[in-house]
py3Dmol code that shows the C-alpha trace and the ligand (Angstrom):
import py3Dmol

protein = """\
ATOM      1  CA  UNK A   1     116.162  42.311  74.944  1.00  0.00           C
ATOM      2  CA  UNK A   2     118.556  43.575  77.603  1.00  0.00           C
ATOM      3  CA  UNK A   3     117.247  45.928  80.828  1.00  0.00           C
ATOM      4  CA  UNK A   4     119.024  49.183  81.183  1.00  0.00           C
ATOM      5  CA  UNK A   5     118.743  51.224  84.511  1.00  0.00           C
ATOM      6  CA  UNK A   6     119.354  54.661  83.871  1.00  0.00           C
ATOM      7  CA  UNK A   7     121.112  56.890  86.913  1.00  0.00           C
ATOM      8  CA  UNK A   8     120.666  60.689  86.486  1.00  0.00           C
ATOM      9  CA  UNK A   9     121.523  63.937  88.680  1.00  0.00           C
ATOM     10  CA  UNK A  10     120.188  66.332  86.245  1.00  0.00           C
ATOM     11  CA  UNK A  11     117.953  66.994  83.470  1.00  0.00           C
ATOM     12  CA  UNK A  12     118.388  64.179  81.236  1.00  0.00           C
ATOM     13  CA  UNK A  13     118.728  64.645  78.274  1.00  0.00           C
ATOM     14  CA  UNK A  14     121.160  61.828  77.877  1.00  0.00           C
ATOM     15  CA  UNK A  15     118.553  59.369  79.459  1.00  0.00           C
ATOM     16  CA  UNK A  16     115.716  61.236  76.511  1.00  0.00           C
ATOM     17  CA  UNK A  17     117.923  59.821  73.572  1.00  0.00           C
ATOM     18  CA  UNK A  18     118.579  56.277  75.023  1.00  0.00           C
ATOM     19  CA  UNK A  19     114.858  56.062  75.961  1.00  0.00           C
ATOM     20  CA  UNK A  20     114.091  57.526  71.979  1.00  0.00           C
ATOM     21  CA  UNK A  21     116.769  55.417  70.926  1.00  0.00           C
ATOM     22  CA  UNK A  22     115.157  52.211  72.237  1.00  0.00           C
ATOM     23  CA  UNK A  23     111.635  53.617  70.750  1.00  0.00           C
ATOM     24  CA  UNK A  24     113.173  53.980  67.070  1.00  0.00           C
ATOM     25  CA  UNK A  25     116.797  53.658  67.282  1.00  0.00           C
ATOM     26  CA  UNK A  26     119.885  51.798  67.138  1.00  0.00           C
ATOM     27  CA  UNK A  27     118.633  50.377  70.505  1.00  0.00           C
ATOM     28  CA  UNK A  28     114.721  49.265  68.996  1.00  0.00           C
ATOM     29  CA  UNK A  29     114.224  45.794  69.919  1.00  0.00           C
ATOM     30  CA  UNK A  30     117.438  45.114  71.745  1.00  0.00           C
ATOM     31  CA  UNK A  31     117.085  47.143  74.974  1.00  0.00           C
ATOM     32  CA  UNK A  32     114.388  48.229  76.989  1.00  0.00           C
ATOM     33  CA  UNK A  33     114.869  51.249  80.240  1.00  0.00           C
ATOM     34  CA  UNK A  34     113.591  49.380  82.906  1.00  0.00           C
ATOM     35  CA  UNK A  35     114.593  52.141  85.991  1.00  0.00           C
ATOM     36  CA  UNK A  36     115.603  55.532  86.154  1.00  0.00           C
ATOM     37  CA  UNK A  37     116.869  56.390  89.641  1.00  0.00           C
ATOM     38  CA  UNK A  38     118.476  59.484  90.556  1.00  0.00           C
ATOM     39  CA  UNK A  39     120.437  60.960  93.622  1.00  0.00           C
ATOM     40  CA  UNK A  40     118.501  64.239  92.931  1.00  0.00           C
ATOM     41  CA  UNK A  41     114.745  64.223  93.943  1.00  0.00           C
ATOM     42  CA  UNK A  42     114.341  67.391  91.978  1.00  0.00           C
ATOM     43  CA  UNK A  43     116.040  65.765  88.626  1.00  0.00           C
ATOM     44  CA  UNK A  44     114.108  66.926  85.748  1.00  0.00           C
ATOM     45  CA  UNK A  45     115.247  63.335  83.784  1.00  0.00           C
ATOM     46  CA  UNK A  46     112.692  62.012  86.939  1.00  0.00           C
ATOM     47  CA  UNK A  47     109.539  63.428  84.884  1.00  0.00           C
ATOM     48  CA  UNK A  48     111.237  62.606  81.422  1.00  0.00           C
ATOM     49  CA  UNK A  49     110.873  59.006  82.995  1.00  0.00           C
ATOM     50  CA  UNK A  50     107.500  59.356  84.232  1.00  0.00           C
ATOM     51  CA  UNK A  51     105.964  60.868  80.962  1.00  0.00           C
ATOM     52  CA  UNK A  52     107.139  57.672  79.503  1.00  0.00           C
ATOM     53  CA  UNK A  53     105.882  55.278  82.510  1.00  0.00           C
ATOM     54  CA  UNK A  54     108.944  54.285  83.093  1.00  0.00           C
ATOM     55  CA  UNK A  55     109.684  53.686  86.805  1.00  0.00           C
ATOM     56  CA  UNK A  56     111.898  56.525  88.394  1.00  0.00           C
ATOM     57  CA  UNK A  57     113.349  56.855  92.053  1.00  0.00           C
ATOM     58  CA  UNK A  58     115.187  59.425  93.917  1.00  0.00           C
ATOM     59  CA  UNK A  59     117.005  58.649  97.090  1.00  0.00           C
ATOM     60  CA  UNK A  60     117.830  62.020  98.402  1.00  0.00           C
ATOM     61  CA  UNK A  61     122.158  61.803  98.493  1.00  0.00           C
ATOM     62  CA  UNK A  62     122.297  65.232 100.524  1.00  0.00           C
ATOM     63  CA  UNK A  63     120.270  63.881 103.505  1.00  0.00           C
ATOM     64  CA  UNK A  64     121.080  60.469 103.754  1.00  0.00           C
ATOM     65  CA  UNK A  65     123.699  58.408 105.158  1.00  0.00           C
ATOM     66  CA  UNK A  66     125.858  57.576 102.501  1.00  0.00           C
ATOM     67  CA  UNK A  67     125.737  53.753 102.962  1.00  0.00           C
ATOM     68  CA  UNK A  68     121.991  53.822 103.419  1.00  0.00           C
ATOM     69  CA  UNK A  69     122.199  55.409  99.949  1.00  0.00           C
ATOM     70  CA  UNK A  70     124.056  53.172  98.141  1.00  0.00           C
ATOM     71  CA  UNK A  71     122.062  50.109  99.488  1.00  0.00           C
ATOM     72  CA  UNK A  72     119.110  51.520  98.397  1.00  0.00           C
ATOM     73  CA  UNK A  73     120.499  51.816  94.806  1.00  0.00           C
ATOM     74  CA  UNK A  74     121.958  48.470  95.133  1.00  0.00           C
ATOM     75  CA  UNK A  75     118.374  47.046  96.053  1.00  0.00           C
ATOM     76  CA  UNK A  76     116.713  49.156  93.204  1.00  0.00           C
ATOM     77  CA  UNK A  77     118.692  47.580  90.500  1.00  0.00           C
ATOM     78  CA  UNK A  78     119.221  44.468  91.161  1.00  0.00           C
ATOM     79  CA  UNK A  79     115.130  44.568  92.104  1.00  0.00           C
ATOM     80  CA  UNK A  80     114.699  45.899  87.864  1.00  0.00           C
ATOM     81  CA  UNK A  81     116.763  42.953  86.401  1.00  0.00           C
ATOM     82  CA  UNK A  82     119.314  45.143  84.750  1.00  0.00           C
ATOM     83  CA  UNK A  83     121.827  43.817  82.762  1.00  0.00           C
ATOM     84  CA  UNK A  84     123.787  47.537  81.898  1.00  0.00           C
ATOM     85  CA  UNK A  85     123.921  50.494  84.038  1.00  0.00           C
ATOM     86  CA  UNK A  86     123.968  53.490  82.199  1.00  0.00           C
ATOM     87  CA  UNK A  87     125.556  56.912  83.996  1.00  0.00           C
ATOM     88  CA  UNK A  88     123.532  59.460  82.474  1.00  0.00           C
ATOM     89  CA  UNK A  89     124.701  63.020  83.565  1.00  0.00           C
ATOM     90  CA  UNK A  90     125.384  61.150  87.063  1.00  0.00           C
ATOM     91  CA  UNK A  91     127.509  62.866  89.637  1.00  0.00           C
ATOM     92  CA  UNK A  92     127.646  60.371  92.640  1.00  0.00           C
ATOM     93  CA  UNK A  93     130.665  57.528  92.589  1.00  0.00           C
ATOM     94  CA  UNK A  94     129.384  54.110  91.949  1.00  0.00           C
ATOM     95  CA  UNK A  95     130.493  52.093  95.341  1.00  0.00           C
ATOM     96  CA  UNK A  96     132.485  48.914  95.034  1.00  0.00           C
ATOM     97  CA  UNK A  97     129.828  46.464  95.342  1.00  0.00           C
ATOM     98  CA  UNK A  98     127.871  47.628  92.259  1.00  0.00           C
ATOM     99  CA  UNK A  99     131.384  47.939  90.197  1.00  0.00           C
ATOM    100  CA  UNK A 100     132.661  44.484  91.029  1.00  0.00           C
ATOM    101  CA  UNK A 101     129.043  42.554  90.470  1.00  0.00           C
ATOM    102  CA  UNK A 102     128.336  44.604  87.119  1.00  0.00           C
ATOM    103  CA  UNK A 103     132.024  44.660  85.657  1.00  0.00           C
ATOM    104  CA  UNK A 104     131.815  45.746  82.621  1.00  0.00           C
ATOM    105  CA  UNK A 105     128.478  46.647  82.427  1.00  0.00           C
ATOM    106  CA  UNK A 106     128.577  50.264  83.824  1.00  0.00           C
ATOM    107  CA  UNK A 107     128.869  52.948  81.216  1.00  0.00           C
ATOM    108  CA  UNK A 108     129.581  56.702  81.915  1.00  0.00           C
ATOM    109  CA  UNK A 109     128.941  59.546  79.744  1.00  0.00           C
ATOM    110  CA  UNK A 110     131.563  62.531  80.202  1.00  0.00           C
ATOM    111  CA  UNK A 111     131.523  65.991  77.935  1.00  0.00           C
ATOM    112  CA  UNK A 112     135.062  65.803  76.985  1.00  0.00           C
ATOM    113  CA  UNK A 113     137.958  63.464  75.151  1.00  0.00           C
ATOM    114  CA  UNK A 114     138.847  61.308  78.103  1.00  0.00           C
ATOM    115  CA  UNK A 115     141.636  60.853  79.745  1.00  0.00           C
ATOM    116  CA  UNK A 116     142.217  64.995  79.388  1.00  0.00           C
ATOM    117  CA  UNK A 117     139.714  67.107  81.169  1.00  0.00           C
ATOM    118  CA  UNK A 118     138.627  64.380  83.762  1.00  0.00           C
ATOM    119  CA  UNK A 119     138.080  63.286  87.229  1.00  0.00           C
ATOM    120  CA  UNK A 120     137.057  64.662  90.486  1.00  0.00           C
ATOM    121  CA  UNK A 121     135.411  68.119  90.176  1.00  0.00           C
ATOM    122  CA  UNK A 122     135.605  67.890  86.204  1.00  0.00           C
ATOM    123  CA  UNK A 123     131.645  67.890  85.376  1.00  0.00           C
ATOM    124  CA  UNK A 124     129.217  69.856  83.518  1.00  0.00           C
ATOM    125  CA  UNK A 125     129.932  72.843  82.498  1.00  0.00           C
ATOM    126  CA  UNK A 126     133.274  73.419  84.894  1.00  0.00           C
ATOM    127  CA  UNK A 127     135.005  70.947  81.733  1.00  0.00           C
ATOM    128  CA  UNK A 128     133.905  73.261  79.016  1.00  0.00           C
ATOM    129  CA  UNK A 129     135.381  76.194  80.925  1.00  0.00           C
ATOM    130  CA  UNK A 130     138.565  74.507  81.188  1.00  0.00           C
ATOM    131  CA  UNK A 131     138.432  73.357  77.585  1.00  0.00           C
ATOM    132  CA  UNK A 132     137.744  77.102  76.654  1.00  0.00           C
ATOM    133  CA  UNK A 133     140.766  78.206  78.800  1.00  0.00           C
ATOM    134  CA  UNK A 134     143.088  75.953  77.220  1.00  0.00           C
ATOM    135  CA  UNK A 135     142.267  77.287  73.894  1.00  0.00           C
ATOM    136  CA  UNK A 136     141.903  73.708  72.449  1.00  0.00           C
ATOM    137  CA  UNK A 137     141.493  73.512  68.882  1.00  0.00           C
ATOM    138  CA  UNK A 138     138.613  69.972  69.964  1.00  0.00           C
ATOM    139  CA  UNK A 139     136.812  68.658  72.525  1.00  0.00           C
ATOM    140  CA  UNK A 140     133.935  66.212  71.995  1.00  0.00           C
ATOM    141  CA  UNK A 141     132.458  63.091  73.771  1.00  0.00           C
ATOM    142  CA  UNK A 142     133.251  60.029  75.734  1.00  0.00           C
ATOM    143  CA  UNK A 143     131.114  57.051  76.859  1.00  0.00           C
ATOM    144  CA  UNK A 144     133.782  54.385  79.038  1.00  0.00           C
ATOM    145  CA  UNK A 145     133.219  51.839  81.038  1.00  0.00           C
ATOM    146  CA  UNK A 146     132.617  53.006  84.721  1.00  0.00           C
ATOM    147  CA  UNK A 147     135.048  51.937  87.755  1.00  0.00           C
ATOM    148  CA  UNK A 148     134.912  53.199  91.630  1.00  0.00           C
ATOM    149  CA  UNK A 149     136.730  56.488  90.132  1.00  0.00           C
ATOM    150  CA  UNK A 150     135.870  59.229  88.731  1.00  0.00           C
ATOM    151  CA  UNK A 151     136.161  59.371  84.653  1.00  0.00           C
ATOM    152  CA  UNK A 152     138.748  56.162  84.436  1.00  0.00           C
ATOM    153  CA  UNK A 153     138.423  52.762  82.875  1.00  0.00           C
ATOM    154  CA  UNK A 154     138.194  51.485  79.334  1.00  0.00           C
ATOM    155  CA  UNK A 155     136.690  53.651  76.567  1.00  0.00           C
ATOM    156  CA  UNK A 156     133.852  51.870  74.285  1.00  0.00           C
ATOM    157  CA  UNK A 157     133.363  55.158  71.841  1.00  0.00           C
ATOM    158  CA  UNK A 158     134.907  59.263  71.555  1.00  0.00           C
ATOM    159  CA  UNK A 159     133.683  61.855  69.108  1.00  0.00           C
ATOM    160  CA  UNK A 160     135.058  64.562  68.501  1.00  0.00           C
ATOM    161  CA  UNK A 161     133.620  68.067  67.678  1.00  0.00           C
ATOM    162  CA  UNK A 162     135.430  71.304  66.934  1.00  0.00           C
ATOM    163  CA  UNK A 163     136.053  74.572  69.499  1.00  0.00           C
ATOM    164  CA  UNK A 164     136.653  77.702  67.362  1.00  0.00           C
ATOM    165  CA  UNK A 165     138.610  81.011  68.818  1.00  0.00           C
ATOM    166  CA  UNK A 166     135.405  82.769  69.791  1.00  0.00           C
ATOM    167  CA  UNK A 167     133.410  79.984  71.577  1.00  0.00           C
ATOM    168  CA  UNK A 168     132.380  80.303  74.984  1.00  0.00           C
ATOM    169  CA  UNK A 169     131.869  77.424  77.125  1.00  0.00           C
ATOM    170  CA  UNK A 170     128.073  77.557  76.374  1.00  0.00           C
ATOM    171  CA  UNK A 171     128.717  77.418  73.209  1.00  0.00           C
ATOM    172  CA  UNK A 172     131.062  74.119  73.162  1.00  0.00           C
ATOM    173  CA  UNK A 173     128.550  72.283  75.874  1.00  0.00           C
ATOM    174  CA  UNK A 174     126.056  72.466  73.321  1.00  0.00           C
ATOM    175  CA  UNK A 175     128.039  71.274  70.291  1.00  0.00           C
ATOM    176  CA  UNK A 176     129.415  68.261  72.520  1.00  0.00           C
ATOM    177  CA  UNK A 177     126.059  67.516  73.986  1.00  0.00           C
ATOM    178  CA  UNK A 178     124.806  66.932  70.032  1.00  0.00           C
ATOM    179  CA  UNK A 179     127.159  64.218  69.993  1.00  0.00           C
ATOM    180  CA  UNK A 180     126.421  62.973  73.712  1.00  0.00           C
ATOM    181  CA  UNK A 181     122.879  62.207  72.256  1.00  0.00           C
ATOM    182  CA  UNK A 182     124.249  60.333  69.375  1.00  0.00           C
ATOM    183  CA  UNK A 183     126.872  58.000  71.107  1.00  0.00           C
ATOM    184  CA  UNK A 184     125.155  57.015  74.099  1.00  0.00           C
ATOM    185  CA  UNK A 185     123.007  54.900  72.320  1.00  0.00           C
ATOM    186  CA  UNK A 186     125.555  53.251  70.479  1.00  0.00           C
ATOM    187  CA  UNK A 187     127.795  52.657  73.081  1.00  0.00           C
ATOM    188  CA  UNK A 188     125.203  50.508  74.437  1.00  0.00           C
ATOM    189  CA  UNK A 189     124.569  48.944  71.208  1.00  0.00           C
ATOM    190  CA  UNK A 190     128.394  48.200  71.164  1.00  0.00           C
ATOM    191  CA  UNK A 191     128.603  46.459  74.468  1.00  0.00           C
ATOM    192  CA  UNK A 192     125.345  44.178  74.334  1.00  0.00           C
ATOM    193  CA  UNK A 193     126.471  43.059  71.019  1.00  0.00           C
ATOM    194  CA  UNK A 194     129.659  42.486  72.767  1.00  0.00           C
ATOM    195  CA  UNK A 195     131.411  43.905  70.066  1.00  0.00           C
ATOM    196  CA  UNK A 196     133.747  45.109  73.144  1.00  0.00           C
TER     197      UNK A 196
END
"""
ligand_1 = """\
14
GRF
C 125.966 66.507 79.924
O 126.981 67.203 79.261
C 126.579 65.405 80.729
O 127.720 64.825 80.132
C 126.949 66.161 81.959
O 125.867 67.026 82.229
C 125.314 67.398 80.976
C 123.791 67.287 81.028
O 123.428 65.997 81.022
N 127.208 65.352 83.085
P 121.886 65.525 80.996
O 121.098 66.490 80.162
O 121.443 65.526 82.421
O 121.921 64.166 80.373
"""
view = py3Dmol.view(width=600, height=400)
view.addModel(protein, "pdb")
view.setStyle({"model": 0}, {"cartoon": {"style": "trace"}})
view.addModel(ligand_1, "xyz")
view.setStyle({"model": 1}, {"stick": {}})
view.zoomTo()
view.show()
């Protein structure tokens, strides 16, 4: 059984389909959330957490020094016994330390097809405008392994979902976050059964 910390900024609804996924998923009886921690002490994925007694912790990024922050991530994880990290909907870089002693053991979740419509300032819902504005034909889903930048390093699963003439950006952020919900988990599956 393999620990996963989960690290949110938002509402979580990435971190609600790994946790359901470990109840009666693809991820039943071969991972287990151990932590949620979050950078955002008003993160609604904190009380998903908590409704499921998980433990969840917030160090508050916008009024803390930021290498007082990262320690205390540092200390929370390695204090849970994770094996994977999971980026969730997570906005903050991961520092150095945590990228070299977890290599390959960080996975990120971004709303479009990686390596297009990435990196800094490329989150949420500013990716589905720019998706929308390029009048691309698809968009979809990427879970990669996480380095210290933004939206690079290897990807461990894409899918793909279809953006018609008359969609807003609303209306592709829900299709793709469908299929956010259903590769997350198997990501995860994928790299503890080292199948990458
Ligand atoms: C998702 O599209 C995620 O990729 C992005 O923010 C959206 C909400 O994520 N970063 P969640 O509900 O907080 O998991």
């Amino acid at each position: 059984m393999k620990n996963l910390a989960i690290l949110i900024s938002g509402g979580g609804s990435n971190l609600q389909s790994i946790i359901d996924s470990t109840k009666n998923g693809v991820l039943k009886d071969i991972a287990k959330v151990v932590v949620v921690i979050s950078d955002n002490p008003s993160a609604y994925g904190l009380e998903r957490a908590k409704k499921e007694n998980i433990k969840a912790v917030a160090f508050d990024y916008k009024n803390m020094d930021k290498k007082a922050y990262n320690a205390e991530v540092y200390k929370t994880i390695k204090e849970s016994k994770a094996d994977i990290i999971c980026l969730a909907g997570y906005l903050k870089k991961i520092p150095e330390n945590i990228v070299n002693e977890y290599k390959s053991k960080i996975l990120n979740i971004h709303p479009a097809l990686l390596p297009n419509f990435g990196g800094k300032g490329m989150y949420g819902h500013f990716v589905h405008e720019a998706v929308v504005k390029a009048k691309e034909k698809k968009s979809g889903a990427t879970v990669h392994f996480a380095d210290e930048n933004y939206d690079t390093g290897n990807i461990i699963i894409q899918k793909e979902v279809p953006v018609y003439e008359t969609d807003t950006a609303d209306d592709v952020a829900k299709r793709v976050l469908v299929v956010e919900h259903e590769i997350f988990p198997k990501a995860i599956k994928k790299v503890i059964e080292s199948e990458v």
